[in-house]
C-alpha positions in Angstrom: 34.2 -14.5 -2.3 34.2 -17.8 -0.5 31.6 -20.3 -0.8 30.5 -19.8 2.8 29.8 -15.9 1.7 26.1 -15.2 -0.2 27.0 -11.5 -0.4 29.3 -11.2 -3.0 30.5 -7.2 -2.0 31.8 -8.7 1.2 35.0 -10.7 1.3 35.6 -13.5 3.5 36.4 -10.8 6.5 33.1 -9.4 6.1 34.7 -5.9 4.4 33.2 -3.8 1.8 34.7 -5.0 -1.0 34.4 -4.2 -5.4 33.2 -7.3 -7.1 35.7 -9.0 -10.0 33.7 -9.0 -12.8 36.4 -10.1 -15.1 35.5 -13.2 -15.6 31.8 -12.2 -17.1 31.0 -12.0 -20.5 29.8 -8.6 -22.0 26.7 -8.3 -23.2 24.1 -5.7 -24.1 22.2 -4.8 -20.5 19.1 -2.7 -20.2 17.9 -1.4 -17.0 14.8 0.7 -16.8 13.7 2.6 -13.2 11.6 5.3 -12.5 10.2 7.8 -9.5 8.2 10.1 -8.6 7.8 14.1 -8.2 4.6 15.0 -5.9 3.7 18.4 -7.3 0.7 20.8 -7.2 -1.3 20.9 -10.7 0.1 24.3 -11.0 3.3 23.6 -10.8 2.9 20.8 -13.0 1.7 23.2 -15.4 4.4 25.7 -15.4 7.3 23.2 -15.5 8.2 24.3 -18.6 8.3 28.3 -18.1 9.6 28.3 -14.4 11.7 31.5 -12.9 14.7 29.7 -13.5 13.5 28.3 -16.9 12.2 24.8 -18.3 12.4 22.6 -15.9 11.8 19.7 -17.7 15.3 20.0 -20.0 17.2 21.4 -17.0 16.3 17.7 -15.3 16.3 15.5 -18.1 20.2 16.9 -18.6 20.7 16.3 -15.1 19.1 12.7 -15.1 21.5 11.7 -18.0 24.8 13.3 -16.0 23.9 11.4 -13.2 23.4 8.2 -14.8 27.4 9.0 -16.8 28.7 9.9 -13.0 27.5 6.6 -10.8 30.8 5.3 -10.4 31.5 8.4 -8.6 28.4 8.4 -6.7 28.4 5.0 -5.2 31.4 4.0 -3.9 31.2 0.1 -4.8 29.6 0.5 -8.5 31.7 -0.3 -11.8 32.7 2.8 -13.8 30.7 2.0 -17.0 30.6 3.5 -20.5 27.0 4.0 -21.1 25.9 3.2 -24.6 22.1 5.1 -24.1 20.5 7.0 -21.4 16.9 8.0 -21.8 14.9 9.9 -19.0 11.6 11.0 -19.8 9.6 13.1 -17.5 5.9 12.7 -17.5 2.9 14.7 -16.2 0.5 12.7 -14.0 -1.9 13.2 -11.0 -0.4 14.7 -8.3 2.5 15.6 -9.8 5.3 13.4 -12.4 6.4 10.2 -13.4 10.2 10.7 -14.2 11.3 7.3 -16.2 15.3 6.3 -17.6 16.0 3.6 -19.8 20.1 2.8 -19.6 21.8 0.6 -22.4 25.4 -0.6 -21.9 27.3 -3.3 -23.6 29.5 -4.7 -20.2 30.2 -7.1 -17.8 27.6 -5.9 -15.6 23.8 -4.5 -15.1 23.1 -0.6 -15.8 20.8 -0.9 -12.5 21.8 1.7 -10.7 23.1 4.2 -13.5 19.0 4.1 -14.3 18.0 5.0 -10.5 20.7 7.5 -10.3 19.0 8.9 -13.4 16.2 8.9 -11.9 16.7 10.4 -8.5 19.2 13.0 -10.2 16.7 14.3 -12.4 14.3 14.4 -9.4 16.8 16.6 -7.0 17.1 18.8 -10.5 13.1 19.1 -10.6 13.2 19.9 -7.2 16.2 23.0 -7.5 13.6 23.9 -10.0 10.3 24.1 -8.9 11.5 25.1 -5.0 10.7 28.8 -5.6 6.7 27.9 -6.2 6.9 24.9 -4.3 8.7 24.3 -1.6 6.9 21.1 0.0 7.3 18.8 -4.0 8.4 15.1 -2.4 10.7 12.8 -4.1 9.6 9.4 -3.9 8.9 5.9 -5.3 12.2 5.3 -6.7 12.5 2.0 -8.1 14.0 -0.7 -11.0 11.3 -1.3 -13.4 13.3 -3.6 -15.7 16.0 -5.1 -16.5 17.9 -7.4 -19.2 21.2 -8.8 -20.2 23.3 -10.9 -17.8 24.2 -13.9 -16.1 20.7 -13.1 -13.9 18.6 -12.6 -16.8 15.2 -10.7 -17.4 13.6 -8.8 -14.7 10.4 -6.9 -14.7 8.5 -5.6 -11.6 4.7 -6.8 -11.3 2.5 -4.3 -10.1 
C-alpha cells in the first residue's frame, strides 16, 4: 500500500487486494457483535421444542461453524485459528438478541469471525423457526466490541 492509498485492501492500481499482516505482532484479540431475530412471542417460546427440534443448539452450533469458516466466507479475510467462540442467544421483546464473543491470539482482529457468528446463527434460527414463522427478520447486525491490536479498544456507545 502506498502512502497516497488510505484503503489498505486496495493496492496502488486500485485492485482488491489481501493485506500483509506479517509484519504485526500477535496478540490476544476479542471481538464481540451481536443481531437480532424479530420473532412472535410464540415462537419465542417454542424455540426450544420446534418441528425440527431446539432451535436454540441447532443455531448456537451454526454460529460457532460460521465464525471457524470466515476465511471461506469473505473472500479478503485472514484464515484464523480461533482460540474461543461464544454465541449466546437471548429471549427479548419482539423476538432475540443473538450475541458471539471471538478470542484469537493473531496478527489480526476476530471482527468479522464474531458477525459471521452472528448472522450464521441468525440464517440457522431462521431454517428453524420458518415452518411457524415465515415473516422472523434478521437484523441489527453489528460489532459491539473489540480488543487487542495495533487499533486498540473499541466499544459501541448506545
Amino acid at each position: 500500500m502506498s502512502s497516497s492509498n488510505p484503503f489498505s485492501h486496495l493496492d496502488d492500481r486500485g485492485q482488491a487486494r489481501m493485506v500483509d499482516v506479517s509484519e504485526k505482532s500477535i496478540t490476544r484479540r476479542v471481538a464481540e457483535a451481536s443481531c437480532r431475530v424479530k420473532l412472535s412471542q410464540e415462537t419465542v417460546s417454542r424455540l426450544g421444542d420446534l418441528p425440527k427440534g431446539d432451535a436454540y443448539t441447532v443455531a448456537r452450533l451454526a454460529g460457532i461453524q460460521g465464525a471457524k469458516r470466515t476465511g471461506d466466507l469473505v473472500p479478503l479475510a485472514h484464515p484464523l485459528g480461533l482460540d474461543q467462540v461464544e454465541v449466546e442467544i437471548v429471549p427479548e421483546a419482539g423476538g432475540v438478541r443473538i450475541r458471539s464473543r471471538v478470542i484469537v491470539t493473531a496478527r489480526t482482529g476476530a471482527e468479522l469471525e464474531a458477525m459471521v457468528a452472528c448472522s450464521t446463527a441468525a440464517l440457522a434460527l431462521y431454517d428453524m423457526v420458518k415452518a411457524v414463522e415465515r415473516d422472523a427478520v434478521i437484523g441489527d447486525l453489528r460489532l459491539e466490541a473489540k480488543s487487542g491490536g495495533r487499533s486498540g479498544e473499541f466499544r459501541r456507545q448506545e
